[in-house]
C-alpha positions in Angstrom: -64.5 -51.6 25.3 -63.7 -49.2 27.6 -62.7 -45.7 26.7 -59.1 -46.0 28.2 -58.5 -49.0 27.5 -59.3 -48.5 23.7 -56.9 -45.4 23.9 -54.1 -47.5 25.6 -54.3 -50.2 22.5 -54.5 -47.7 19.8 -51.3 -45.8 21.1 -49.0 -49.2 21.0 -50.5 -49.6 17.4 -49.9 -45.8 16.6 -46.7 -45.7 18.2 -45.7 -49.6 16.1 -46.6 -47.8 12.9 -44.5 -44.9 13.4 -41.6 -47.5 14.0 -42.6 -49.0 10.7 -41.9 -45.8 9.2 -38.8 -45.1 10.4 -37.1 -48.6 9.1 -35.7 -49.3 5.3 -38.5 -51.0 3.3 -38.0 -55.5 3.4 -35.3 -57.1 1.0 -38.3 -57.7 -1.7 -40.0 -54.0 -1.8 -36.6 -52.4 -2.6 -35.9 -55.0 -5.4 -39.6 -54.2 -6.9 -38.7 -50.6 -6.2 -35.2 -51.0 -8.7 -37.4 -52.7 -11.0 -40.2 -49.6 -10.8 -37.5 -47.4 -11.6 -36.1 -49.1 -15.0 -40.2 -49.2 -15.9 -40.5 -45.9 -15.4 -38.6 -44.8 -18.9 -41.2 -46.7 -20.6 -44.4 -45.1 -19.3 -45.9 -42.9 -21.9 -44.6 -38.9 -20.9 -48.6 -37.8 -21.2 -48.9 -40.3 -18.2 -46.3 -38.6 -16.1 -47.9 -35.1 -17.6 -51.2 -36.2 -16.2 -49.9 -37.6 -12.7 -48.0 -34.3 -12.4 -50.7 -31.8 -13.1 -53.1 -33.6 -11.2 -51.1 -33.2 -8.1 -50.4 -29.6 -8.7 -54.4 -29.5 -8.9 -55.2 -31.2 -6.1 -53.1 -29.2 -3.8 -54.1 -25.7 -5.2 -57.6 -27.3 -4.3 -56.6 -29.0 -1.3 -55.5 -25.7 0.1 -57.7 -22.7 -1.7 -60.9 -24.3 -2.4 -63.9 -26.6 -0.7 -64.0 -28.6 -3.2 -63.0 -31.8 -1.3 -64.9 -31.0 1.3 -68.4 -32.5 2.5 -69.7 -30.7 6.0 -70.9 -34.3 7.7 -72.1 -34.9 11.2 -69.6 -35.1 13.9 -70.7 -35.0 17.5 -68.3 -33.7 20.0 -68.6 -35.8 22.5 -67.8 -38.9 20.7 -65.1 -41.1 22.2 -62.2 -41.9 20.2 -63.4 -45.5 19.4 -66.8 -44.4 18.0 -64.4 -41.6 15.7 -62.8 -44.6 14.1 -66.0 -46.8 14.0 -67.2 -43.9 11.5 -63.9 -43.1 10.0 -63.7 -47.3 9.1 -67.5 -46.8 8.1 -66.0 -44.1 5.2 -63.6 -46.4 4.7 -65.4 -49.2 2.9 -67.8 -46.7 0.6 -64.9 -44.9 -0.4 -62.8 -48.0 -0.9 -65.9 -49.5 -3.1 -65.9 -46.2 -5.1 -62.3 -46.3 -5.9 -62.4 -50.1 -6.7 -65.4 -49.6 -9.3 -63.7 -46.8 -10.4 -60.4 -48.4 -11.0 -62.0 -51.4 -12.7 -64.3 -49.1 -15.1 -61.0 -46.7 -16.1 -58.5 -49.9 -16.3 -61.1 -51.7 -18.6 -60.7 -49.3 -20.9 -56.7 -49.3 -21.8 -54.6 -46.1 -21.9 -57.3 -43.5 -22.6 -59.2 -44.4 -19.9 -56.5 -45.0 -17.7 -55.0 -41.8 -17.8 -58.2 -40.4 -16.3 -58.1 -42.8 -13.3 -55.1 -40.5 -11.8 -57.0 -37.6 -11.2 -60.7 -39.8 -10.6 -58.8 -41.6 -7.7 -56.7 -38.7 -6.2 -59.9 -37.1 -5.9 -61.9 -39.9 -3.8 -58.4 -40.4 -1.7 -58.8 -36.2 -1.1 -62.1 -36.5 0.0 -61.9 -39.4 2.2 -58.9 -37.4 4.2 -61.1 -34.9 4.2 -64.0 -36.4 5.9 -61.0 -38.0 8.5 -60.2 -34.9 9.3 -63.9 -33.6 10.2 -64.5 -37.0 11.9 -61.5 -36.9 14.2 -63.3 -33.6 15.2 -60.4 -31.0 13.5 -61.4 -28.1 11.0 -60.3 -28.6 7.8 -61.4 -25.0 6.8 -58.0 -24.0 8.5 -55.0 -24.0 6.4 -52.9 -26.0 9.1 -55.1 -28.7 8.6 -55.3 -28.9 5.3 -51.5 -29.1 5.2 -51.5 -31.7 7.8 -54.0 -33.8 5.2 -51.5 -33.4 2.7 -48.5 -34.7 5.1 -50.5 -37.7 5.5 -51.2 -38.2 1.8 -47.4 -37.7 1.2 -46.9 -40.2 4.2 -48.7 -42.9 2.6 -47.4 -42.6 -0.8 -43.3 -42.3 -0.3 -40.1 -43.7 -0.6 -38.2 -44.8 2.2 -36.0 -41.7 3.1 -38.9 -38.9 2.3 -41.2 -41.5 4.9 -38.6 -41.1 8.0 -38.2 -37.6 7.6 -42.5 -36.6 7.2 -43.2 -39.0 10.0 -41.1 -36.9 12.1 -42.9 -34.3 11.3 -46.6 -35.6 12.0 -45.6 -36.3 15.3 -44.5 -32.7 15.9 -47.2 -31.3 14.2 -48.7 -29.2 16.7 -45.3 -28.0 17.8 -43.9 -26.0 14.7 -45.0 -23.7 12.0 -45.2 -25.1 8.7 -44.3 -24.0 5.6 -46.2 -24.6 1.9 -46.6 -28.0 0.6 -43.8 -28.7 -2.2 -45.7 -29.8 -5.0 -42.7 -31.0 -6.8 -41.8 -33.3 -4.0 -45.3 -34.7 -3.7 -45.8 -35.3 -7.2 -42.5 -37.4 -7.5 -43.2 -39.4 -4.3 -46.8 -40.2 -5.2 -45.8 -41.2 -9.2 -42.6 -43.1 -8.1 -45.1 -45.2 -5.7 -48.2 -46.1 -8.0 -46.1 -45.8 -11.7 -45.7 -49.5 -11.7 -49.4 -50.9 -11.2 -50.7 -48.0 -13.0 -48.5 -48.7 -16.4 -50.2 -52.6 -15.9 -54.0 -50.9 -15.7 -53.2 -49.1 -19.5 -53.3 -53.0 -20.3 -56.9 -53.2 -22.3 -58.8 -55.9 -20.4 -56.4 -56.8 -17.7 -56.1 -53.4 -16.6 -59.2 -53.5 -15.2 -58.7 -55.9 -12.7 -55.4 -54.5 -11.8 -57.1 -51.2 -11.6 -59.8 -52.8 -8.9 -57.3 -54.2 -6.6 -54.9 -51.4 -7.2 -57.5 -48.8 -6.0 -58.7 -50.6 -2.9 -55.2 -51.2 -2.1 -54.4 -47.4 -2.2 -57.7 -46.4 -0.3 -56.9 -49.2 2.3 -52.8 -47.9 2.4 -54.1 -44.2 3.1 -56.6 -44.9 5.8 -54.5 -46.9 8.2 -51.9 -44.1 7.4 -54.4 -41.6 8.4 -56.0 -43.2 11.1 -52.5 -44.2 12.9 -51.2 -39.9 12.1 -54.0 -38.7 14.0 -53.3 -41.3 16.8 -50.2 -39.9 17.0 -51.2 -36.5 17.1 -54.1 -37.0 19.3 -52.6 -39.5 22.1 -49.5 -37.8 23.2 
């Protein structure tokens, strides 16, 4: 396709996502989102100890350390369409790893399920990660590391937190920005997965909820993170 033309269709789609964030979740996802909330009392508290440290974790490494981060080869003249030829290529490993991942830990009940939270928050890390590199930005830098951690916050939200850090992708380049709030993050992301993660405790069954679960998330995050860096890239 050509190079103009691919940038022309991928800033409708960017700009029809950031509309999509900015309206009140359908009829059905704020009834399931009532119902997530009565389940949440009955989630064991070392689950929401574990889902809470692991986010405090994976910003301190997000943001101090290389942990997540895997130097891969980038080329600078690639067009934008051959960026997200490679970024969709990431996609589907990192998608199978979270899938076998989420099947193994959800097979076992709630001993292994617990250790899916931080397992899967670190292949979602890492695949942003590579993103970053492979929409050609240095994720040494703090600012971009902060931007990752927008998008992961993006992609796992409630409606009201959604409007207000979509806003803020699209400025991105435009403002200083302050520390992540861990506190915030942690809430958002639990609040989102607490209800498909309390079904993957479920010995047996939990590991096919844990499968699909996982390659939902993985899928959620890179169309989130693909359609942020549209927006920030196609002004």
């Amino acid at each position: 396709m050509d190079e103009k033309e691919y940038e022309r269709q991928a800033r409708k789609e960017a700009q029809r996502f950031q509309h999509s964030m900015l309206k009140k979740s359908s009829l059905l996802q704020r009834s399931s989102k009532k119902l997530q909330n009565k389940l949440n009392g009955m989630i064991p508290d070392r689950v929401h100890q574990v889902v809470t440290e692991s986010i405090k974790r994976m910003i301190q490494l997000s943001l101090t350390s290389s942990e997540y981060i895997y130097s891969i080869q980038v080329e600078e003249n690639w067009t934008l369409e051959k960026r997200e030829q490679e970024v969709q290529a990431r996609k589907k490993v990192y998608k199978k790893t979270a899938m076998m991942e989420g099947a193994g830990t959800g097979a076992g009940g709630i001993v292994l399920g617990l250790a899916d939270f931080p397992l899967l928050l670190a292949i979602k890390m890492k695949f942003l990660f590579d993103v970053g590199q492979l929409y050609g930005y240095d994720v040494q830098l703090r600012e971009e590391r902060l931007f990752l951690l927008h998008v992961f916050l993006l992609a796992f939200s409630s409606d009201e937190k959604r409007q207000e850090v979509v806003q803020q992708i699209v400025a991105w380049d435009q403002v200083e920005h302050d520390d992540m709030d861990w506190k915030t993050l942690q809430l958002e992301y639990r609040d989102t997965i607490d209800l498909v993660k309390m079904l993957q405790l479920i010995p047996g069954f939990g590991a096919i909820v844990g499968a699909v679960a996982n390659g939902r998330f993985l899928e959620q995050l890179a169309e989130t993170a693909q359609n942020c860096y549209r927006l920030r890239m196609l002004k």
